[in-house]
C-alpha positions in Angstrom: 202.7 -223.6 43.9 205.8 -225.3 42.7 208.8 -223.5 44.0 212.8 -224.8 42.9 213.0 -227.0 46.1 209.5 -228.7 45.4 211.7 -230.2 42.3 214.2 -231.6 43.7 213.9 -235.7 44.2 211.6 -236.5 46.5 214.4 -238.6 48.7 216.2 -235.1 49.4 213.0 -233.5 50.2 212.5 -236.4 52.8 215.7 -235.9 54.0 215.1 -232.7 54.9 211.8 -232.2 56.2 212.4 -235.5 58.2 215.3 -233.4 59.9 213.7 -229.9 60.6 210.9 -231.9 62.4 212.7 -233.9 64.4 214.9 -231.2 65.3 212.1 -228.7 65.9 210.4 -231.9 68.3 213.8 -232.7 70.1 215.4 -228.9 70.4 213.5 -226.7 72.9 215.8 -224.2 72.9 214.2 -220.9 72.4 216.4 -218.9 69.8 216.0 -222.8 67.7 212.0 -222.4 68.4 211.8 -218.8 67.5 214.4 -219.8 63.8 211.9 -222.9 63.4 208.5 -221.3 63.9 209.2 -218.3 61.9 211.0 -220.2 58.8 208.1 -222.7 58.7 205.5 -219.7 58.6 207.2 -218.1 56.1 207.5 -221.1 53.9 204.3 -222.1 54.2 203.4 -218.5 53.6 205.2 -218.6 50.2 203.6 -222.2 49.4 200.0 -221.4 50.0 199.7 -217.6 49.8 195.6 -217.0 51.1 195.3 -220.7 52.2 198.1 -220.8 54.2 197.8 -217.9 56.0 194.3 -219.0 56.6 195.5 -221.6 58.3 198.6 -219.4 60.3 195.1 -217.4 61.8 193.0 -220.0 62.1 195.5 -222.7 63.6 198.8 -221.8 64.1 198.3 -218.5 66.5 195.5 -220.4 68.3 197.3 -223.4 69.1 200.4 -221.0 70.6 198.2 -218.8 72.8 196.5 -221.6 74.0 199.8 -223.4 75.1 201.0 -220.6 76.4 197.4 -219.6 78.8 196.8 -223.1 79.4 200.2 -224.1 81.0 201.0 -222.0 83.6 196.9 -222.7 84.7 197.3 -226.3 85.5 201.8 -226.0 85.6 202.8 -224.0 88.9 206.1 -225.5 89.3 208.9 -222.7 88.8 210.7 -220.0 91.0 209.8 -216.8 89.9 206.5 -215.9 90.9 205.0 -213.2 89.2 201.4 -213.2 91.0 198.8 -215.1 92.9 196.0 -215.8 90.6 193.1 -217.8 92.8 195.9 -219.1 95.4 197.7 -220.5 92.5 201.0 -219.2 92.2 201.8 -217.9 88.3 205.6 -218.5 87.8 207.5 -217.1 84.8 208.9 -220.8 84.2 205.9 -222.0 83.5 204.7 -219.2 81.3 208.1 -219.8 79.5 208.2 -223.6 79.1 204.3 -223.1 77.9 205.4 -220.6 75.3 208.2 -222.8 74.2 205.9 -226.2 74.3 203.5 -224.1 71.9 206.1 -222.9 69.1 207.1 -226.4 68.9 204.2 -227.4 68.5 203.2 -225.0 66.6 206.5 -225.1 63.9 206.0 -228.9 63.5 202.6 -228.5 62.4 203.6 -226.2 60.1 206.4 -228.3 58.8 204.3 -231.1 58.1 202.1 -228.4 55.9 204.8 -227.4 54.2 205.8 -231.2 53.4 202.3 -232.1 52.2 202.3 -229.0 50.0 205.9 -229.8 48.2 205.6 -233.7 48.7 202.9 -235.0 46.0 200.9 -238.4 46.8 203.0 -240.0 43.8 206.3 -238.9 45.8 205.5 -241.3 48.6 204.5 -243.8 47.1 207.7 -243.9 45.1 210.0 -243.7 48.0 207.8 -246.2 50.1 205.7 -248.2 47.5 209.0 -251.2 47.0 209.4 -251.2 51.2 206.1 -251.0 53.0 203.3 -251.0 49.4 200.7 -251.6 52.3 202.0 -248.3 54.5 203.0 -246.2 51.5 199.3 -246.5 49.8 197.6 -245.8 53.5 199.5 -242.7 53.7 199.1 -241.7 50.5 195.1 -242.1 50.6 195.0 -240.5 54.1 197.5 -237.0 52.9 195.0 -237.2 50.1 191.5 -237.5 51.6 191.7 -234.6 53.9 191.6 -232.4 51.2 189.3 -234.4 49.2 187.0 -234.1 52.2 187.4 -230.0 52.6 186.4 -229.5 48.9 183.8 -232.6 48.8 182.0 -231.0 52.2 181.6 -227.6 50.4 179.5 -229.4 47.7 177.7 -231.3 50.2 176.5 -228.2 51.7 175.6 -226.5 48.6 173.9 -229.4 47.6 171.8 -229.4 51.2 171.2 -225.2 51.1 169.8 -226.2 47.4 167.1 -228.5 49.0 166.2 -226.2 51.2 168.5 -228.0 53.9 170.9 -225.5 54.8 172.9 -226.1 58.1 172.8 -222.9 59.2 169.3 -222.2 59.3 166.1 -223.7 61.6 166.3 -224.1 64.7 169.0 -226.3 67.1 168.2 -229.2 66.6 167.1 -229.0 63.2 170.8 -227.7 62.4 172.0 -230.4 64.3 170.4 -233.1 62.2 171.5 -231.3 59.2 175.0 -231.3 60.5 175.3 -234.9 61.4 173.5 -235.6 57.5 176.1 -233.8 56.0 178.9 -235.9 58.2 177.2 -239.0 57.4 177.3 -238.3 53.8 180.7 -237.4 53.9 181.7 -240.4 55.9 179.8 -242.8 53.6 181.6 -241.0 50.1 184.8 -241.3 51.9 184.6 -244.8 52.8 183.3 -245.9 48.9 186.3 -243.8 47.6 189.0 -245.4 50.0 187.3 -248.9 49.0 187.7 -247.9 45.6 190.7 -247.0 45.4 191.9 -249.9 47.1 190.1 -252.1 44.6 191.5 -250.4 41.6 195.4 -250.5 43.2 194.8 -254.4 43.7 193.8 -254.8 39.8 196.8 -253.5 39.4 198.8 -255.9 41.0 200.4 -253.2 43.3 202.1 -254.8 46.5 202.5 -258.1 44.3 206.2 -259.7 45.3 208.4 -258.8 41.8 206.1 -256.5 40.5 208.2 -253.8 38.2 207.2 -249.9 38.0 208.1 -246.8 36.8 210.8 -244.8 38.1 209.4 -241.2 37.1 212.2 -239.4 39.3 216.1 -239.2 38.8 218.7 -238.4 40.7 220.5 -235.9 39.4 224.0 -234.0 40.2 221.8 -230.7 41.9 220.0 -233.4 43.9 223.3 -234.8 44.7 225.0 -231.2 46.1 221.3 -230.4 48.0 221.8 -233.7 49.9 225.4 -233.2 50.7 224.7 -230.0 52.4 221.4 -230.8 54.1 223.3 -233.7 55.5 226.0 -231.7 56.3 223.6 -228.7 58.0 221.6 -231.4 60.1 225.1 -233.5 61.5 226.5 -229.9 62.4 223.1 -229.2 64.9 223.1 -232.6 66.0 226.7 -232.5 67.0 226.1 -228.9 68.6 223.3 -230.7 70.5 225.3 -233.3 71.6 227.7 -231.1 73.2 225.2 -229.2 75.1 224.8 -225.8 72.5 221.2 -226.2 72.4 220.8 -227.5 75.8 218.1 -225.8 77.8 215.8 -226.3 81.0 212.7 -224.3 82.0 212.4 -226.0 85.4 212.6 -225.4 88.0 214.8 -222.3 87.2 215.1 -221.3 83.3 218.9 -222.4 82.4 220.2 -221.3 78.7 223.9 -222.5 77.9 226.6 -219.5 77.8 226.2 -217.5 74.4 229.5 -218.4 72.7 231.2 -219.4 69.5 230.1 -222.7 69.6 226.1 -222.2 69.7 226.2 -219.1 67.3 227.9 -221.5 64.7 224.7 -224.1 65.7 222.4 -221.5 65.3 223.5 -220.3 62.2 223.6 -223.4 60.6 220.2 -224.5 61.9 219.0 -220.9 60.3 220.8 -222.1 57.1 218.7 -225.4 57.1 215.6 -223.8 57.9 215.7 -221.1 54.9 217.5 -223.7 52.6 213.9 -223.8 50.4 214.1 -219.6 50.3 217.9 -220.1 49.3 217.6 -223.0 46.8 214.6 -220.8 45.0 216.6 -217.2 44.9 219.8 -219.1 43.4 217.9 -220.3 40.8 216.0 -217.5 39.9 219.4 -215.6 39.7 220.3 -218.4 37.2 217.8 -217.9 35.2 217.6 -214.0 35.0 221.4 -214.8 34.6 220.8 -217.2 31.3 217.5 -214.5 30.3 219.9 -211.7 30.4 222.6 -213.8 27.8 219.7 -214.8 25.5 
């Protein structure tokens, strides 16, 4: 799906997603977490519709229960005890700092599939293909294979169950043989293509020193004005961070800063940045009802 912020140049949408992750890895601070998590569910919500939340089931939720189980298992440290479990002590710190550990987690994994989704494979290979050719085309062959592979496993399968070689049936072993067939022709295809593709690149001339290419993207005045304020939002948090308004420590004893002026304003401009793709889209749909309504 191609939503208004998935058109803007693909340096501003670099800009930005390169800021909500680092911000989500660096700023532990629960109310961030909790702004993060949910505005990066939500987008990628919007983005993918069944696929995505798929993956929010599948991955996501998985990913945060298990951080949030596993830490207070083998993390004791903390002050409050809530209960003995096997002579361990269980300590709401740790539960807390496990909880915390998982949204981050969690909301930078789902920012990185939100960037794949609105960053195409051409996109980073413009912005990267004159610095690092080398880098650019790796990344831009490894974003695309893992979907490649998804869709080209299905087929392997079908292919197998029409033989009569269907994973899931037979016994143990028999499925396991099947299994590690069906990785082994999927490792083999993936390989070929990569070679391939690296083959047909070189013909090209690509990473040759004063090559020319196409510039298929402009920067335009609205890419301009998105920048501005996305630079703007992410100076203001890093600033409020700097001055302790997202400060936060889980151990020994959980420590927040003082709810004030100066961490509301941080918090509501990190919410701004967050749902900046939601507000970019609804502006310009009001535009353009707007200019429908004139017609």
């Amino acid at each position: 799906m191609r939503d208004a912020f998935s058109t803007l140049h693909p340096g501003v949408l670099m800009l930005y997603f390169a800021g909500v992750i680092v911000a989500s890895m660096f700023i532990m601070h629960p109310v961030c977490l909790a702004i993060s998590l949910l505005s990066a569910t939500a987008y990628a919500l919007y983005l993918g519709r069944r696929r995505a939340l798929r993956f929010v089931l599948t991955a996501a939720v998985p990913m945060l229960v298990l951080f949030a189980v596993l830490n207070p298992v083998v993390n004791h440290a903390g002050d409050t005890v809530l209960a003995t479990v096997l002579g361990a002590p269980l300590t709401l710190e740790s539960i807390a700092y496990g909880l915390a550990a998982g949204g981050m987690f969690v909301s930078v994994i789902t920012w990185f599939y939100c960037c794949n989704r609105v960053m195409a494979s051409d996109a980073v290979l413009y912005l990267f293909g004159g610095i690092a050719p080398s880098l650019a085309l790796l990344v831009t062959m490894v974003v695309r294979l893992v979907p490649h592979l998804g869709a080209r496993a299905h087929a392997i399968i079908r292919a197998q169950r029409g033989v009569g070689c269907d994973v899931g049936e037979g016994t143990v072993v028999e499925r396991a043989r099947r299994g590690l067939k069906v990785i082994s022709i999927l490792t083999s295809w993936a390989l070929e293509s990569s070679v391939d593709a690296a083959d047909s690149m070189r013909s090209r001339g690509y990473g040759l020193p004063g090559r020319t290419r196409c510039a298929a993207y402009r920067f335009t005045v609205r890419d301009g004005v998105v920048a501005s304020i996305i630079a703007i939002a992410e100076a203001l948090v890093l600033a409020g961070s700097l001055v302790g308004a997202t400060a936060v420590s889980y151990l020994p004893a959980i420590a927040l800063p003082a709810a004030g002026a100066p961490e509301g304003f941080v918090y509501a401009v990190w919410g701004l940045l967050c749902l900046l793709p939601f507000a970019l889209d609804c502006w310009e749909g009001l535009v353009w009802a707007r200019s429908m309504s004139r017609a």
